[in-house]
N, C-alpha and C positions, 0 to 999 in steps of 0.2 A: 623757759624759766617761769619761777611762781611768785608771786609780789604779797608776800600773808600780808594778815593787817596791822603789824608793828612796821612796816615798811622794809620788812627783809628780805632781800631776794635770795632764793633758792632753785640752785642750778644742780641738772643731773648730773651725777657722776659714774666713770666709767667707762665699758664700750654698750653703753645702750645701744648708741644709733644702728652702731653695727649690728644689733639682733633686729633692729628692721629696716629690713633690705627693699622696701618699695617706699615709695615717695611721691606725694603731688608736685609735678615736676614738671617741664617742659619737657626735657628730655626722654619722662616715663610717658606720656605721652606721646610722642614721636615714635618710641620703640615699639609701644601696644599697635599704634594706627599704621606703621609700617611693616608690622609682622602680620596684619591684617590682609595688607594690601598683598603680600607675597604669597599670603595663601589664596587669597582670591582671586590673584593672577596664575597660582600653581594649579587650581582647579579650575581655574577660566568659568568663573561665576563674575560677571561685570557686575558692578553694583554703583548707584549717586556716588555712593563715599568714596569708593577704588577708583576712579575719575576725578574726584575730589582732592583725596591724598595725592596723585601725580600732577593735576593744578596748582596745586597752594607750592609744588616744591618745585614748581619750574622745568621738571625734566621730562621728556619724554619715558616712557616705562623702562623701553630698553637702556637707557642712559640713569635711569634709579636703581632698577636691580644691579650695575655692575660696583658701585661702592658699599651695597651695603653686603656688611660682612655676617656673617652666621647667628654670629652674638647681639648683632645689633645693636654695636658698641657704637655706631656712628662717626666713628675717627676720623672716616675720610669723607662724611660726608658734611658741608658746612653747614653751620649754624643758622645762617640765613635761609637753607636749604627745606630747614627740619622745625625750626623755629612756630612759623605759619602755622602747621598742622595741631596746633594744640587747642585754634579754637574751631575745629573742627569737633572737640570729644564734644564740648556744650551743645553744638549744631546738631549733634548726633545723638543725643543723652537718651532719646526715646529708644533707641536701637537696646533689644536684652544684652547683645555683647558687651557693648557699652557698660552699661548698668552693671552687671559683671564685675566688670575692671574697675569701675567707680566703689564699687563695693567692697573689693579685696583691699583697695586703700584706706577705706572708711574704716575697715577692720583691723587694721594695724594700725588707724591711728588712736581707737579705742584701747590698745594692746599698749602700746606706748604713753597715753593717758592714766592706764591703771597701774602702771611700772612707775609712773613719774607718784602717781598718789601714793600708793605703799611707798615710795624715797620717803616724801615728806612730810606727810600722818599733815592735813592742813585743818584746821578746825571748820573751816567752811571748804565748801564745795568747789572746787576751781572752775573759773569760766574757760572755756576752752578757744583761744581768739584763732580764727584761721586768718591769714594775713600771706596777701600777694596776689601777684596779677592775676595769677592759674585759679584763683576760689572766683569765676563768672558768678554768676546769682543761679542758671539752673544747676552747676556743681555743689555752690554752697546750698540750694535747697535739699539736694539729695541727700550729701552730708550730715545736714540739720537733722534731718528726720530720723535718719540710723541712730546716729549720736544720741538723741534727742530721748532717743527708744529707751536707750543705757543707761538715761540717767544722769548722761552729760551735757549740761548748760555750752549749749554755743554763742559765737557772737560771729560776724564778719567783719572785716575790716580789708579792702579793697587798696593796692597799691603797694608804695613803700612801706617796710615793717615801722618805721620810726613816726612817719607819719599816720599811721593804722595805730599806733599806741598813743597816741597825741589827740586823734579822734576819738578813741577809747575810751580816753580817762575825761575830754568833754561829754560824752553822752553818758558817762558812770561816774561823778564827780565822789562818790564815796569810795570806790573801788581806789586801794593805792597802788599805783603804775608809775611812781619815779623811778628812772634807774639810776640815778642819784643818791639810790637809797645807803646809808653810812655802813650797813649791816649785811655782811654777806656768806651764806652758810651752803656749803659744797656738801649734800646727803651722801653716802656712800650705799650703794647697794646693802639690800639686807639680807 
């Protein structure tokens, strides 16, 4: 959502999300570093990480490969299981794969930034907040810098969303971030 400076919020509307289908995620995470690991086991190239990913998940290799299923839905495989591996991407950021995959998201979230600007024509420039556990500092530098390239103002904000917009609006005291705001206008795609 976009908070202009009359204090109105504007929300997308639609099925945006659905035109983008990758996400900083734990879960997208999990899925890249275990489709990694499958192939690195399918080509038996050992590697830190492929050692790494079956440490952090507690299983022996043979005991990993048998739930995950093709798609890499993770269904059967628990939370706690898959959870761990996500700050493995930060540990790893120097790896080109990596970099890669950190990139294919940075560029959908560019994608989804200029979808959201053409909804709402904003007369300034919107700050782009990334908020939650998964933005580490070297994820959010990578981010930073792609974004950064486009045109788009970033900021972090580390943790709970509510509490990342609470810190927000203390270090940006002119920027208005109530969601309280009285005035609220749903853009329809154009």
């Amino acid at each position: 959502m976009y908070y202009d400076q009359q204090n109105h919020v504007h929300c997308f509307a639609g099925a945006i999300w659905q035109e983008v289908p990758w996400s900083f995620s734990g879960i997208a995470f999990a899925r890249f570093l275990l489709s990694w690991w499958q192939e690195a086991e399918d080509t038996a190239m050992p590697s830190a990480l492929s050692e790494e990913i079956v440490a952090c998940t507690g299983l022996a290799p043979h005991l990993l490969r048998e739930p995950i299923d093709p798609a890499l839905s993770l269904d059967s495989l628990s939370p706690a299981r898959w959870l761990p591996l996500g700050a493995l991407v930060s540990r790893y950021i120097h790896e080109q794969r990596v970099r890669t995959f950190l990139s294919q998201g940075v560029r959908e979230l560019r994608l989804l930034y200029t979808r959201f600007y053409r909804q709402v024509h904003p007369h300034s420039t919107p700050v782009l907040v990334l908020v939650g556990s998964i933005w580490s500092i070297p994820i959010f530098v990578h981010a930073q810098r792609q974004l950064e390239a486009w045109g788009i103002p970033v900021v972090h904000s580390q943790g709970n969303p509510a509490w990342g917009a609470i810190r927000f609006r203390c270090a940006n005291p002119s920027v208005q971030l109530e969601p309280w705001a009285s005035h609220v206008s749903v853009c329809s795609p154009s």
